[in-house]
N, C-alpha and C positions, 0 to 999 in steps of 0.2 A: 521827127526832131533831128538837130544834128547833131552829131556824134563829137564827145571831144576829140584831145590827142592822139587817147590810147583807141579811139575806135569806139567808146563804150558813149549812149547815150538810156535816155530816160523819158515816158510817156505815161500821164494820166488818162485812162481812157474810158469809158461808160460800160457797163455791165452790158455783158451782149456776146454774141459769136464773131468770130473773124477769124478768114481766111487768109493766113501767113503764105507771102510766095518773097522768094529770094529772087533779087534781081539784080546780076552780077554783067558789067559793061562787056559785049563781046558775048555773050551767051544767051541765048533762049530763057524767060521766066519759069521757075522752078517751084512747085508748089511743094512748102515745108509740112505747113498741114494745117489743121482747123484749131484752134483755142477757145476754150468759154471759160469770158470772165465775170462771176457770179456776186451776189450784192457783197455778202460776203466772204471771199479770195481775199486773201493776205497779199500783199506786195511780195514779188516774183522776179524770176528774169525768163524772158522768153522761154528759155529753153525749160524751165520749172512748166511753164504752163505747157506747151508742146508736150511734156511727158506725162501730164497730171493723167491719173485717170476718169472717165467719161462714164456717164449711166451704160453706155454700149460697150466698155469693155468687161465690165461687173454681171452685163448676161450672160446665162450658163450659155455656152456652143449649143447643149440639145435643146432651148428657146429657140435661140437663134435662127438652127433649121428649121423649126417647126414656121415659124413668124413668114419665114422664104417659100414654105410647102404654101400655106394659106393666102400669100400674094400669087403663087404661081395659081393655084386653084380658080381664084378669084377673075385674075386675067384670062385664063381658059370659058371661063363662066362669061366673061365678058363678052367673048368674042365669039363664041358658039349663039347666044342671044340674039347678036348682030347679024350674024350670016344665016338665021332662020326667020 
């Protein structure tokens, strides 16, 4: 959309994920980060959504690791299969 005076603009957009990249003339694209906008999300300003929290910050750390040990497993498992 375009932006009024002050710079500030506005967008209706469909429930879904989107990846926000800042694209400023004279510089490389800069990725802001990801947003999911859910059926029900109240109206927002970018930066509300960018900071929202995510089912992925709400996992404990010790999940986390565990989820990464069992991908790393998997992958090892994969590849050992392959090469015999």
């Amino acid at each position: 959309e375009n932006p009024d005076e002050a710079g500030r603009y506005s967008m209706d957009v469909e429930y879904g994920q989107y990846s926000v990249t800042l694209l400023v003339e004279g510089f490389p694209p800069s990725h802001a980060g990801t947003i999911t906008v859910y059926e029900g999300s109240r109206p927002g300003t970018l930066n509300d959504f960018l900071g929202a929290m995510t089912e992925d910050d709400a996992r404990p750390e010790a999940l986390r690791r565990f989820e990464l040990m069992v991908n790393e497993v998997a992958r090892h498992a994969g590849a050992s299969s392959q090469s015999a």
